[in-house]
N, CA and C of each residue as an Amber inpcrd file, in Angstrom:
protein
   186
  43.9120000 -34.3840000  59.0710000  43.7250000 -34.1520000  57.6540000
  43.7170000 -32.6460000  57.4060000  43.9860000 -32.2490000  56.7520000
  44.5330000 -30.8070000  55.8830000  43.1340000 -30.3400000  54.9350000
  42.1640000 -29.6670000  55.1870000  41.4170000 -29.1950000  54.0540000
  41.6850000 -27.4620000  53.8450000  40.8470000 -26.6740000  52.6990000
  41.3500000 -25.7060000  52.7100000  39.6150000 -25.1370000  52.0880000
  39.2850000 -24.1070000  52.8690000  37.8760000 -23.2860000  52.8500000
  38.6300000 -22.4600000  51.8380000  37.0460000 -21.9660000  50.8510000
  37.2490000 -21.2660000  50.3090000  36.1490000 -19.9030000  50.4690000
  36.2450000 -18.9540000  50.8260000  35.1020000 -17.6940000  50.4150000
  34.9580000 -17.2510000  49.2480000  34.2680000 -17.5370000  48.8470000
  33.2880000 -17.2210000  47.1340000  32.6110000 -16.0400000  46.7940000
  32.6290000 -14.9830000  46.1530000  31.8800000 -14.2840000  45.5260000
  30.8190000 -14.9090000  44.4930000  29.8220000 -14.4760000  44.3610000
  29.0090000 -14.9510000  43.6090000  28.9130000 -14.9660000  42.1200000
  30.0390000 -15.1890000  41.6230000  31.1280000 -15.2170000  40.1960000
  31.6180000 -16.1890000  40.3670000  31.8500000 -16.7390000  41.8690000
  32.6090000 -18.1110000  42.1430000  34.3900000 -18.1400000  42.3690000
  34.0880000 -16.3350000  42.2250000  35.8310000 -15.9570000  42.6690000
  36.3950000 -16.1780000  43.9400000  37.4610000 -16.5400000  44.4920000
  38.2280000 -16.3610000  45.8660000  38.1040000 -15.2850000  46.4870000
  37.3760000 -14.8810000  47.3710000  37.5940000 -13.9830000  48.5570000
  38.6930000 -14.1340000  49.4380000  38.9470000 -15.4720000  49.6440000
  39.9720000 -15.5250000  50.6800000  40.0070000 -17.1730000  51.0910000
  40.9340000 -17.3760000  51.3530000  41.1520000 -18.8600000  52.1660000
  41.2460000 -19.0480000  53.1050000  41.0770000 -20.3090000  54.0030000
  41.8980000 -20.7720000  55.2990000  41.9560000 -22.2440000  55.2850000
  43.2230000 -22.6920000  55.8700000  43.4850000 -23.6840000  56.0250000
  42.4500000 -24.4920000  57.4580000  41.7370000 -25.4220000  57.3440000
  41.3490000 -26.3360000  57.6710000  42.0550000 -27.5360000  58.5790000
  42.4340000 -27.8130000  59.6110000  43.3970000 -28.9990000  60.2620000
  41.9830000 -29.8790000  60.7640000  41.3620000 -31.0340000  60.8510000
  40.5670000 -31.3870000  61.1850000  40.7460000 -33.1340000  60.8980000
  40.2660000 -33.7350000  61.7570000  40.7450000 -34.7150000  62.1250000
  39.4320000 -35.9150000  60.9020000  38.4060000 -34.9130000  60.5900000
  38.1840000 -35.8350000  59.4160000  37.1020000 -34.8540000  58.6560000
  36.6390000 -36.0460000  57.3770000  35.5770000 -34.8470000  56.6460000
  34.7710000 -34.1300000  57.2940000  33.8850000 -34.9670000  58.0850000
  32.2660000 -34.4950000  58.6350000  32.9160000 -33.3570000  59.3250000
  34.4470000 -33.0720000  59.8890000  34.5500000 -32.1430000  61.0310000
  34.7010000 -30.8680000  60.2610000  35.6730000 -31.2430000  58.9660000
  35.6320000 -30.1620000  57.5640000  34.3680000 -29.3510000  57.4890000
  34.1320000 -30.4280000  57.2440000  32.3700000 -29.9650000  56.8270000
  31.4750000 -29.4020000  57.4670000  31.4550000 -29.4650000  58.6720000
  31.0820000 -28.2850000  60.1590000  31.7370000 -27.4410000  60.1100000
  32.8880000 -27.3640000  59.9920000  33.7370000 -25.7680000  60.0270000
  33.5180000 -24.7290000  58.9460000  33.6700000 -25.6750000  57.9540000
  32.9970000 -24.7460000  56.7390000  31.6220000 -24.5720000  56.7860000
  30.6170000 -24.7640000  57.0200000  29.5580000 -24.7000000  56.7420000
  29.2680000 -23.1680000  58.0880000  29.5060000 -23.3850000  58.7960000
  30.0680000 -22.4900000  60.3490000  30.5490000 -21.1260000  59.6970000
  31.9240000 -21.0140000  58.4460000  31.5060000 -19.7400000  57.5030000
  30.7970000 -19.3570000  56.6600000  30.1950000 -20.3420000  56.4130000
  29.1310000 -19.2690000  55.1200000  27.8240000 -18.2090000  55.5000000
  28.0530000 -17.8920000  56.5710000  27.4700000 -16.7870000  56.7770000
  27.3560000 -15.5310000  55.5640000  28.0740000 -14.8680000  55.4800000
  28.0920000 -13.8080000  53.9580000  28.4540000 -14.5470000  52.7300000
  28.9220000 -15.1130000  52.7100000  29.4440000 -16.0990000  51.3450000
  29.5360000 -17.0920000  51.2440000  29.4840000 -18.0890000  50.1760000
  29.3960000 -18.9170000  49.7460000  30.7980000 -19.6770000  49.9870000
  30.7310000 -20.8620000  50.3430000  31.9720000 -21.3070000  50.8360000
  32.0940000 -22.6820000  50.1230000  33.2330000 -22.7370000  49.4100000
  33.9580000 -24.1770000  49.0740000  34.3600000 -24.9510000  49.9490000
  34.8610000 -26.1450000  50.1670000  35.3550000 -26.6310000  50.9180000
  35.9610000 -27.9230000  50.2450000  37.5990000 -27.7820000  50.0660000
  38.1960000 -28.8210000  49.6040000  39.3080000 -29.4190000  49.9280000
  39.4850000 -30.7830000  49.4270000  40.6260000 -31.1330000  50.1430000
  41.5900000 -32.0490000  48.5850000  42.7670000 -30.8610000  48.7720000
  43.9390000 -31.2920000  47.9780000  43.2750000 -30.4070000  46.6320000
  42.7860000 -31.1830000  45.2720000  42.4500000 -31.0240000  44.1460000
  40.6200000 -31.3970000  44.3500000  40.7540000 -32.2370000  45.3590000
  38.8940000 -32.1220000  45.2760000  37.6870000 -31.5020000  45.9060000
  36.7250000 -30.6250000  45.3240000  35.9470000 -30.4550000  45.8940000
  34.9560000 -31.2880000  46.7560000  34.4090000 -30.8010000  48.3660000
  33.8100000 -31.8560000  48.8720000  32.7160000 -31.6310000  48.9240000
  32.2970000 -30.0570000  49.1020000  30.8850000 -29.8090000  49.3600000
  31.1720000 -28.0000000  48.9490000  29.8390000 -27.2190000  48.6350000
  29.5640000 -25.7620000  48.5920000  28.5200000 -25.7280000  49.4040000
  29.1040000 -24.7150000  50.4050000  27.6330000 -24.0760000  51.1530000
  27.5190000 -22.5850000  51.2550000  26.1590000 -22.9190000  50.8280000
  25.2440000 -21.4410000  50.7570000  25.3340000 -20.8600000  51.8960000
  24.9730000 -19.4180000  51.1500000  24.7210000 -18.5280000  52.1450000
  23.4220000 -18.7790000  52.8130000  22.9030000 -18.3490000  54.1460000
  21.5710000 -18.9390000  54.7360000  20.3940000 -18.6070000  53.8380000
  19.3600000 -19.4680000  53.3360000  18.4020000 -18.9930000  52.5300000
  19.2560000 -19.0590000  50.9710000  19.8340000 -19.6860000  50.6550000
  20.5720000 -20.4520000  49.2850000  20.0570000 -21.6660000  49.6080000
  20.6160000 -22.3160000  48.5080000  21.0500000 -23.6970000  48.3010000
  22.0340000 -24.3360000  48.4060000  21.7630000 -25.1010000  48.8830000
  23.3880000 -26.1610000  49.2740000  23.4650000 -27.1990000  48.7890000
  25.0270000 -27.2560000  48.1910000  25.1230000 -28.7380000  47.6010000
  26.5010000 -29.6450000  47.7420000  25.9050000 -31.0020000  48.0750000
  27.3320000 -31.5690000  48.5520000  27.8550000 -32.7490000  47.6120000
């Protein structure tokens, strides 16, 4: 499966992307969560959002 991370500024702007190859959500969802170290990270697949994760000491929501 194909997802695509997003890095977020806290405006909710694109920092930057990467493509995602992962053999299913939950694995998506570890990889991304794995960047949000400095930023806030999207994580979607196609047109849908699946989850946002905080930076450490944020909030997270899936």
């Amino acid at each position: 499966m194909r997802y695509k991370a997003f890095l977020v500024d806290s405006s909710r702007h694109p920092i930057c992307a990467a493509k995602l190859d992962c053999i299913d959500e939950q694995s998506a969802r570890y990889r991304a969560e794995q960047m949000s170290s400095e930023h806030d990270v999207e994580l979607w697949e196609g047109d849908r959002l699946i989850a946002v994760f905080r930076t450490p000491g944020g909030r997270r929501d899936n």
